[in-house]
Structures are given as structure tokens and as C-alpha cells.
N, C-alpha and C positions, 0 to 999 in steps of 0.2 A: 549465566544460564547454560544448561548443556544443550545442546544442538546438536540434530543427525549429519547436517552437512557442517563440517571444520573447514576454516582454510586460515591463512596468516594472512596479517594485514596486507603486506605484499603480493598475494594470489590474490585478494579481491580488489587491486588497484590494477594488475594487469589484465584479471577477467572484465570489468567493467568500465574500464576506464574513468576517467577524473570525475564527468560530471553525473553519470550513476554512483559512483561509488561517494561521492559527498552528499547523496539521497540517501542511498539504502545504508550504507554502513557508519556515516556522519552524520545519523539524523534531517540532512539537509532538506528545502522546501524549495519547487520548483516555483516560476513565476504564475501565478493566476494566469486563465485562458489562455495557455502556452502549449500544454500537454496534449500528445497525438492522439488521445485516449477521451477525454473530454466531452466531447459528443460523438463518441464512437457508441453505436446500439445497433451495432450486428452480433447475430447469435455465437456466441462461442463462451470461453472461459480464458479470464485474466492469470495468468500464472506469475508468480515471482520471479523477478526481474533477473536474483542473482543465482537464485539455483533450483529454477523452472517447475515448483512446489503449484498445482493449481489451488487457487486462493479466493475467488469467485467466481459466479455464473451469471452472465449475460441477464439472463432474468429478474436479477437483484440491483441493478443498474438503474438509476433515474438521474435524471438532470435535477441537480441541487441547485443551479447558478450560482455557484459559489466561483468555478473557475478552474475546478479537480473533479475528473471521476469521482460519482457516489450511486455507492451501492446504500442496501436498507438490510444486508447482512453477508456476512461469508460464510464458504463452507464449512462443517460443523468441522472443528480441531486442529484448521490450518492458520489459525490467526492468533497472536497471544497478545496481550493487552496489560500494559506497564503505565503505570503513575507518573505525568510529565508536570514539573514543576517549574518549567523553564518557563521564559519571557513572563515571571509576572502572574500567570497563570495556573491552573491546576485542570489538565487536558486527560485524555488516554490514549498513548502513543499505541500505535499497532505495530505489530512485528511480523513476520514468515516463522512461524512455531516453528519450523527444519532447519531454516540458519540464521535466525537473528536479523533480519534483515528489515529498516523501517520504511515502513508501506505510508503512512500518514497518521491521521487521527480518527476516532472514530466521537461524536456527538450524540445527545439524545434530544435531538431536535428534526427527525429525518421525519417525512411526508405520511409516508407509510405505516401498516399494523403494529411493525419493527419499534417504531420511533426511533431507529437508528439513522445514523447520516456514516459511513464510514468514507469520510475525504482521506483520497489517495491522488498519490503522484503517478502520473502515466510514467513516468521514469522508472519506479520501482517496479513494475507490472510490464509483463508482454501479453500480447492477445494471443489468440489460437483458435481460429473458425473451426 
């Protein structure tokens, strides 16, 4: 894919260090009910972890219980959405549209109008009040 923000594998192991960077750039999955973000539901916006893209709004946030931040949509153009065939499965991996970067998955099982569920890692996300 082409991407606004480039960097070599090695600039995103010393920007993020080990265990961001085997989330956002290894696919990796953080533990259930582990993330700082999880029942966080103060007003701001979630940005990208690796290169501070804002990626949703506080408004779109509801508690899934699942164990991951979930919102019921992102903002229009910042999220791209890949065909995951891993473990067995057939998912949709989310990504940061500006660098490639994987956020989680998104479901159409979510609460809301949306029927979205988009499960994300508080790893791959910063906050911003």
C-alpha cells in the first residue's frame, strides 16, 4: 500500500518501541481488559499510535465488553479496511490510512445504528482531551 507517512522497519522499532510496534506494525493483539483506553469515556479523540493520524471521536466509543476499546465508527477516510484470513478465520483488519499501521478489527455485530463494533488496541491509539 502506499502510505503518507514512510518509515523503515527500524524507525518504527526505535519510534515505538517492542510492545507498540508488534501491535501496530506486527499485526499483534494486546491482552483482553488490559488496555488504558478500555473504559476510558472522556471527551477527546483517539489518534494513531504510530503517527498521530486522528482516527476517532470520543462519541463513537461504547463499552462492547469485549475487553478492547469499541467505537460504532471512525472518522470518514482515516481507517482502511484489509481482508484477514488469519487464525482460521475471515475478519477485517483495520489499519491508519496515513501509515499502515494495525488498529484491530472492525465487526458487524456493534450495539448501535452503525452495526459496527470496531475492536481496537489501546496500544495502537493515543488519547487527546
Amino acid at each position: 500500500m502506499n502510505y503518507s507517512v514512510k518509515k523503515t522497519e527500524e524507525e518504527w522499532k526505535a519510534k515505538l518501541g517492542p510492545e507498540r510496534y508488534r501491535i501496530l506494525r506486527q499485526k499483534g493483539t494486546e491482552a483482553p481488559h488490559s488496555g488504558a483506553y478500555n473504559l476510558n469515556f472522556e471527551q477527546g479523540t483517539y489518534c494513531c499510535g504510530a503517527c498521530e493520524e486522528p482516527l476517532f471521536e470520543s462519541d463513537s466509543k461504547f463499552n462492547a465488553h469485549c475487553g478492547w476499546p469499541s467505537f460504532d465508527e471512525s472518522i470518514p477516510g482515516k481507517v482502511e479496511y484489509l481482508k484477514d484470513t488469519t487464525h482460521g478465520m475471515i475478519r477485517t483488519d483495520i489499519v491508519c490510512a496515513n501509515c499502515g499501521s494495525h488498529l484491530g478489527h472492525v465487526f458487524d455485530d456493534g450495539p448501535t445504528e452503525t452495526r459496527q463494533r470496531y475492536c481496537v488496541n489501546s496500544l495502537s491509539v493515543d488519547f487527546k482531551k
